[in-house]
N, CA, C and O atoms as a printed pandas DataFrame, in Angstrom:
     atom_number atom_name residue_name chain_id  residue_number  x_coord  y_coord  z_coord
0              1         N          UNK        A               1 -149.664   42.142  128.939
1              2        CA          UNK        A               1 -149.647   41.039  128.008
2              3         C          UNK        A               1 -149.136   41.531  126.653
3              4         O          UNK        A               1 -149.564   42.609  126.241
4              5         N          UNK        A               2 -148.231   40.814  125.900
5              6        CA          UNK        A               2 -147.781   41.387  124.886
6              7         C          UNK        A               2 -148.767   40.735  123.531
7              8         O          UNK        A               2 -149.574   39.806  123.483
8              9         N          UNK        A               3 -148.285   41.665  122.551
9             10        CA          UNK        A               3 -149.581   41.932  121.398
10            11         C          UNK        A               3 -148.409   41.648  120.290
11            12         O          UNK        A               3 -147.202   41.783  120.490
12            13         N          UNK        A               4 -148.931   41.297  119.282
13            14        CA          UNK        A               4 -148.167   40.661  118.154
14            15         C          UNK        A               4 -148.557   41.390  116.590
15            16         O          UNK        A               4 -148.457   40.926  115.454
16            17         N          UNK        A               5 -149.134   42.994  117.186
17            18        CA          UNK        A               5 -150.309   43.549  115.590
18            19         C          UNK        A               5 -148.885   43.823  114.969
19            20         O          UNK        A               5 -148.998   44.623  114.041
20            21         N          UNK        A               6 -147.533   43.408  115.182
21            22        CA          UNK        A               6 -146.522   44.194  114.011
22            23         C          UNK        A               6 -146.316   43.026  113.063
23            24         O          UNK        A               6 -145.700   43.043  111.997
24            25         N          UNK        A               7 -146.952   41.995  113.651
25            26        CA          UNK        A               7 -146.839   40.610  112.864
26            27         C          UNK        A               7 -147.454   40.397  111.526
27            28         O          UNK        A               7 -148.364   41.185  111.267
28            29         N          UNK        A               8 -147.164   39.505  110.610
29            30        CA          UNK        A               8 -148.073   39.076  109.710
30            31         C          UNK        A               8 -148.046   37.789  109.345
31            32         O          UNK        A               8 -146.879   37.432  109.183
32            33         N          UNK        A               9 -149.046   36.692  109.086
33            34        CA          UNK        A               9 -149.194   35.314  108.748
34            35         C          UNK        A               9 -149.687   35.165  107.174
35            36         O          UNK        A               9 -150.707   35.775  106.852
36            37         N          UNK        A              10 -148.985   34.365  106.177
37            38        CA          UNK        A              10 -149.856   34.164  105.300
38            39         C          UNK        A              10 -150.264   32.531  105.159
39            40         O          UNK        A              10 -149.480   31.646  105.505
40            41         N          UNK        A              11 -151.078   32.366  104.821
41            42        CA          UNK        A              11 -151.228   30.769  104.739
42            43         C          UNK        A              11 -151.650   30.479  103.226
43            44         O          UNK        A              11 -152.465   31.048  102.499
44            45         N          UNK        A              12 -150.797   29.383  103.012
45            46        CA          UNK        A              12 -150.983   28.998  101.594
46            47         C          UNK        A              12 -151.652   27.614  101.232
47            48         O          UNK        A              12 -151.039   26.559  101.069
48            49         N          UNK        A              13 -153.145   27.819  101.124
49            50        CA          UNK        A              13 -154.159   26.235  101.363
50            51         C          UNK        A              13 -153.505   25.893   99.835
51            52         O          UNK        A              13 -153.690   26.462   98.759
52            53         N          UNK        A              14 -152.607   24.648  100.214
53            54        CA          UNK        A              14 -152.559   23.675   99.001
54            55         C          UNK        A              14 -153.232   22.578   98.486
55            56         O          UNK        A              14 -152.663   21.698   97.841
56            57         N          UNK        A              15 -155.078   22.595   98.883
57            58        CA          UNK        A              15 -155.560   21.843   98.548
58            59         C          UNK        A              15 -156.114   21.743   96.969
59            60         O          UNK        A              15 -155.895   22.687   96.211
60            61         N          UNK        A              16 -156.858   20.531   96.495
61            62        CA          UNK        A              16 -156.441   20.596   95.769
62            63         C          UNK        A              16 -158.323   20.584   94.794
63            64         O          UNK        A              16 -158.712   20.116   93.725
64            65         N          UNK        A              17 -158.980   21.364   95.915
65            66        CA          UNK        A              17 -160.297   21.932   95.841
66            67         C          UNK        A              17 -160.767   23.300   95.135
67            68         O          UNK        A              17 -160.072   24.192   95.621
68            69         N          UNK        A              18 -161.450   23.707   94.412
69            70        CA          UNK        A              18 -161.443   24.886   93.981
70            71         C          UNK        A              18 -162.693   25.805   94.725
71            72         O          UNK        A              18 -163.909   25.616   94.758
72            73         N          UNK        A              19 -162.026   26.640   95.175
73            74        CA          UNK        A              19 -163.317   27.867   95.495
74            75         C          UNK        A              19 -164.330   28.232   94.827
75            76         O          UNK        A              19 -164.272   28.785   93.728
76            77         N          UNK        A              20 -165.441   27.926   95.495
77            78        CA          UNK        A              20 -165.742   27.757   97.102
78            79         C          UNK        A              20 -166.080   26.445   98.123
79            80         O          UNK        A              20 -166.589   26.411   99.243
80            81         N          UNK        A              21 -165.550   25.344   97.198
81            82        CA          UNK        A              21 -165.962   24.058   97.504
82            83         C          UNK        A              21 -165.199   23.672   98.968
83            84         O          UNK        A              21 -163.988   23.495   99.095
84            85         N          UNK        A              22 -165.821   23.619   99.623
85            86        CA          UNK        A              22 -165.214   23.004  101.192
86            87         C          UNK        A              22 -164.080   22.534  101.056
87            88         O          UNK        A              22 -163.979   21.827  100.053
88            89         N          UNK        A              23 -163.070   22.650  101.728
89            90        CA          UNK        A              23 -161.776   22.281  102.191
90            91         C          UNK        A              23 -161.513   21.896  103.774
91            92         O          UNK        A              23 -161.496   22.687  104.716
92            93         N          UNK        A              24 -161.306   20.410  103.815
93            94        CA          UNK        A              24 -160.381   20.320  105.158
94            95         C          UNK        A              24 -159.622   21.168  105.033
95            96         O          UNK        A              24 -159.845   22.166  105.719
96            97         N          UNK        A              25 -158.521   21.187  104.223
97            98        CA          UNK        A              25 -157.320   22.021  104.656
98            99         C          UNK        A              25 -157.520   23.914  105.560
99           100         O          UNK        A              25 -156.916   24.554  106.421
100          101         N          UNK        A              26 -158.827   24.121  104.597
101          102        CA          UNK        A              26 -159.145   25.651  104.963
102          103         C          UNK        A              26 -159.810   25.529  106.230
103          104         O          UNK        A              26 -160.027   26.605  106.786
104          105         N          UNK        A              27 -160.215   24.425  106.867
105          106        CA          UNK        A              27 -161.111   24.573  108.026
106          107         C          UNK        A              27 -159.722   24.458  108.902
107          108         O          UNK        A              27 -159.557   25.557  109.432
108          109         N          UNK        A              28 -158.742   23.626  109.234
109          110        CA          UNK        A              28 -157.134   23.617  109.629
110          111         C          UNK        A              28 -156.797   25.306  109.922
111          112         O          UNK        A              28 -156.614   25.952  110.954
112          113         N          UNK        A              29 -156.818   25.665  108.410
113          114        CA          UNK        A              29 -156.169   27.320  108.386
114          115         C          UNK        A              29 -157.312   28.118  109.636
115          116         O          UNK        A              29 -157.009   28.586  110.734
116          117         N          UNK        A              30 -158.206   28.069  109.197
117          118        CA          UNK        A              30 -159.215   28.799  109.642
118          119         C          UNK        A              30 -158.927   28.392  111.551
119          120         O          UNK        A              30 -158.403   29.114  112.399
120          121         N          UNK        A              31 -159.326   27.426  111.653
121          122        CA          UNK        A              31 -158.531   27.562  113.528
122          123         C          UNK        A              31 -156.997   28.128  113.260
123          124         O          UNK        A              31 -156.863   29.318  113.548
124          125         N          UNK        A              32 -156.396   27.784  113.001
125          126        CA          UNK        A              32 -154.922   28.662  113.687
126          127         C          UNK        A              32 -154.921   29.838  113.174
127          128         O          UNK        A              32 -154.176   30.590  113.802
128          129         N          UNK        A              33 -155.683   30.551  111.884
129          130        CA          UNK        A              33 -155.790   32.119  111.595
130          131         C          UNK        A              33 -156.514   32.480  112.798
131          132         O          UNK        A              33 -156.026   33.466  113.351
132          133         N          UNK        A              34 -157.480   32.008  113.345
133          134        CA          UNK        A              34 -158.277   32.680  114.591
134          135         C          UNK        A              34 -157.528   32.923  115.622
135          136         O          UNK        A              34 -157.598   33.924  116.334
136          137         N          UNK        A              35 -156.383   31.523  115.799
137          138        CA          UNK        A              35 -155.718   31.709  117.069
138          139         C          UNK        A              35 -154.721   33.422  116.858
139          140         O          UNK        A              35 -154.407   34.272  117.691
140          141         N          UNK        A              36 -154.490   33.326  115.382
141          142        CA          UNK        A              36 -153.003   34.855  115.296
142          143         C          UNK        A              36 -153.535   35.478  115.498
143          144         O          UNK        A              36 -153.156   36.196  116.423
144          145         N          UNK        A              37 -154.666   35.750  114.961
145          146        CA          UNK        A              37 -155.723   36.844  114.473
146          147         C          UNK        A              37 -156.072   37.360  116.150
147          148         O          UNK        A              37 -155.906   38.514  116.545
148          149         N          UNK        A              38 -156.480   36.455  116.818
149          150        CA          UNK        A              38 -156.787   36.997  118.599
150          151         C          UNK        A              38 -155.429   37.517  119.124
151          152         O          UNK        A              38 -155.660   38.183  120.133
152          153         N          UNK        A              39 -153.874   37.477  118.801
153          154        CA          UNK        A              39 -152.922   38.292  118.965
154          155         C          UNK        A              39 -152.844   38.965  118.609
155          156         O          UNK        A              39 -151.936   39.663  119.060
156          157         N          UNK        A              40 -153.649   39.547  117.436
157          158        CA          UNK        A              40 -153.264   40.903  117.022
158          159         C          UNK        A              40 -152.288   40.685  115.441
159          160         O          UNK        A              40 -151.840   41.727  114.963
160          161         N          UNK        A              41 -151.938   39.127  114.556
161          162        CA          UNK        A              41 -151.517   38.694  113.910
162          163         C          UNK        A              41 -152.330   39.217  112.695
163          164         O          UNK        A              41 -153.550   39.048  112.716
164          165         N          UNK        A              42 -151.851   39.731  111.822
165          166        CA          UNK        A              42 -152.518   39.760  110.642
166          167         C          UNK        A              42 -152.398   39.259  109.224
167          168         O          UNK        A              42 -151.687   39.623  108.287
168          169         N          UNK        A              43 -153.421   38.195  109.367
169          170        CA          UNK        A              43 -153.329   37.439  108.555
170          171         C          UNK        A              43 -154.182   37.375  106.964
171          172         O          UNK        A              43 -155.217   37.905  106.560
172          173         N          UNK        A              44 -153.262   36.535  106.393
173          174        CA          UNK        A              44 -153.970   36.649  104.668
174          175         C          UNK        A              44 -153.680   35.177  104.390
175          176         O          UNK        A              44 -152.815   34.503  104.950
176          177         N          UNK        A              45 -154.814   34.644  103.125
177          178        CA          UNK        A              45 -154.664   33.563  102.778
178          179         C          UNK        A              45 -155.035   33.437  100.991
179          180         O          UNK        A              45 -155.833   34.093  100.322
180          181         N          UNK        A              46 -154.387   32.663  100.708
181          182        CA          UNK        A              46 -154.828   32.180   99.406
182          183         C          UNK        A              46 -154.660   30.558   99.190
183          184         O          UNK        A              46 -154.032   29.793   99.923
184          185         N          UNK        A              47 -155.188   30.322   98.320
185          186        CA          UNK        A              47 -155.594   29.025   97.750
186          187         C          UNK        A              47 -154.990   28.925   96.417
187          188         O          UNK        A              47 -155.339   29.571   95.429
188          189         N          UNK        A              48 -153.722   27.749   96.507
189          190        CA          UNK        A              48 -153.244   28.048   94.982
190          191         C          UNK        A              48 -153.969   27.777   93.715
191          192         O          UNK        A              48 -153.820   28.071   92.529
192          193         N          UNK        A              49 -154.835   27.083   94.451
193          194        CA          UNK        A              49 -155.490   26.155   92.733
194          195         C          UNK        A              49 -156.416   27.207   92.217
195          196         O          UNK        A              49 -157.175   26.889   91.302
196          197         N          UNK        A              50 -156.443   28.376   92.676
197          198        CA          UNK        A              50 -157.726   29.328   92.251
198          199         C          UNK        A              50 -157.088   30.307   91.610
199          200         O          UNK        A              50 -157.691   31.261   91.118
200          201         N          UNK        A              51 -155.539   30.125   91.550
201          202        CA          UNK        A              51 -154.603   31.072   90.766
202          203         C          UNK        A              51 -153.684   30.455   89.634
203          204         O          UNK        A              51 -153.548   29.232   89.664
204          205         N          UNK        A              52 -153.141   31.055   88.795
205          206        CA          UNK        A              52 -152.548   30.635   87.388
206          207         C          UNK        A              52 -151.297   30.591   87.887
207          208         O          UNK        A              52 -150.705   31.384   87.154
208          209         N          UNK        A              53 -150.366   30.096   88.808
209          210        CA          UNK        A              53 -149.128   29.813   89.458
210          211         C          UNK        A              53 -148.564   29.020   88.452
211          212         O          UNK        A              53 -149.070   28.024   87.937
212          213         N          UNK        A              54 -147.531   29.508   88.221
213          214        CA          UNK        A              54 -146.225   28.523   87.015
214          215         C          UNK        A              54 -145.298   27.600   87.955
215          216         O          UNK        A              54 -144.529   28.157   88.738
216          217         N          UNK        A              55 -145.341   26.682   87.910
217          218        CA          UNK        A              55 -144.091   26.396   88.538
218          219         C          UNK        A              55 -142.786   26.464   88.119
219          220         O          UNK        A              55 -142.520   26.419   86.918
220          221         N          UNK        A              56 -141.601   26.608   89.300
221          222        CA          UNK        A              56 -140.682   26.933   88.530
222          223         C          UNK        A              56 -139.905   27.360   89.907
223          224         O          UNK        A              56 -140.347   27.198   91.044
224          225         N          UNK        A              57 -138.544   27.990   89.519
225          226        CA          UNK        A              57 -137.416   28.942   90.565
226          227         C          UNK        A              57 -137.515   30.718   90.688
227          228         O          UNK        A              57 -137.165   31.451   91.614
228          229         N          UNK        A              58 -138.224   31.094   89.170
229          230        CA          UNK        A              58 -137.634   31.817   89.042
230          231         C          UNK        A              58 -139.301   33.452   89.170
231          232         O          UNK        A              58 -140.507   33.389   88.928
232          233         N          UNK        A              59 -138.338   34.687   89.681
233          234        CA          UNK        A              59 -140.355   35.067   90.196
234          235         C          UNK        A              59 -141.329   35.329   89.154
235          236         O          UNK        A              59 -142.510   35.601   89.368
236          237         N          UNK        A              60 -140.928   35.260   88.323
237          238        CA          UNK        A              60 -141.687   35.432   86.860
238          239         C          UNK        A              60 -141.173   34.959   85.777
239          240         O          UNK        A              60 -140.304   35.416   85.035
240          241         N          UNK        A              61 -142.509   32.858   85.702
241          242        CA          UNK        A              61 -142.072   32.131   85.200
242          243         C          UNK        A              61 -142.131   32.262   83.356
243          244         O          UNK        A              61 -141.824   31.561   82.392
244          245         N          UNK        A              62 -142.672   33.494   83.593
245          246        CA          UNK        A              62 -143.342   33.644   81.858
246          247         C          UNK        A              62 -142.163   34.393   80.892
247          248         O          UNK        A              62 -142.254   34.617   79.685
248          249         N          UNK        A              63 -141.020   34.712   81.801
249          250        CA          UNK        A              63 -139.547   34.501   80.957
250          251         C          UNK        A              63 -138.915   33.711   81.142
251          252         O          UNK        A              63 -137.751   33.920   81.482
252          253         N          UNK        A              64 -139.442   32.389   80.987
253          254        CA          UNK        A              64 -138.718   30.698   80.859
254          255         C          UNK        A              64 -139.671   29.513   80.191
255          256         O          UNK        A              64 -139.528   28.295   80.305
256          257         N          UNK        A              65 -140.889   30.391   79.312
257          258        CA          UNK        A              65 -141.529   29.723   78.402
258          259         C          UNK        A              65 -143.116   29.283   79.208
259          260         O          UNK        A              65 -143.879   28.481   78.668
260          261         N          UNK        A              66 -143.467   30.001   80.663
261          262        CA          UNK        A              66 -144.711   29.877   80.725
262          263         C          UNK        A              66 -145.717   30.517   79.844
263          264         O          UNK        A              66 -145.122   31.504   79.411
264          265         N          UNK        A              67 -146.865   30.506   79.355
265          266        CA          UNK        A              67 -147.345   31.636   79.064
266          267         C          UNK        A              67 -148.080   32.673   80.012
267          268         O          UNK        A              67 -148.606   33.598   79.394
268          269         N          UNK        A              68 -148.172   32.692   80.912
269          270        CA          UNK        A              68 -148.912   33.221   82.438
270          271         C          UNK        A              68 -148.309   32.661   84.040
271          272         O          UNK        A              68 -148.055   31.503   84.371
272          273         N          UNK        A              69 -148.231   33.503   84.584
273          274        CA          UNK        A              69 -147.442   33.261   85.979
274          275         C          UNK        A              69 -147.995   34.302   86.674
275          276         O          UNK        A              69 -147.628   35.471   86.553
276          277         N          UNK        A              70 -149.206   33.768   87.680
277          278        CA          UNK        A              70 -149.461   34.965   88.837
278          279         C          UNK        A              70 -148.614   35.330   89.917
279          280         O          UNK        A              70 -148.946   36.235   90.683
């Protein structure tokens, strides 16, 4: 049976809940991380609203007048 540990998943919960407050969306992530995760998938997740994310194009929005961009 083939194994998938060279893999990696990230999932990005765009809800719009702040940690640690329950999320549909994270209970969603949470079954299909289990499903990679039993291949051997290694997975990571974050939650944007719990981070200072700029929006924008460019990878570091804080040379285009953000003041902070994680």
């Amino acid at each position: 049976m083939p194994t998938h540990d060279d893999l990696r998943a990230l999932f990005i919960n765009c809800t719009l809940k702040r940690s640690p407050e329950p999320s549909n969306t994270q209970g969603l992530i949470d079954l299909s991380a289990h499903i990679m995760e039993k291949q051997g998938v290694r997975v990571d997740h974050i939650r944007a609203v719990d981070h200072d994310i700029a929006t924008g194009v460019w990878p570091d929005m804080t040379e285009h007048g953000w003041p902070s961009d994680e």
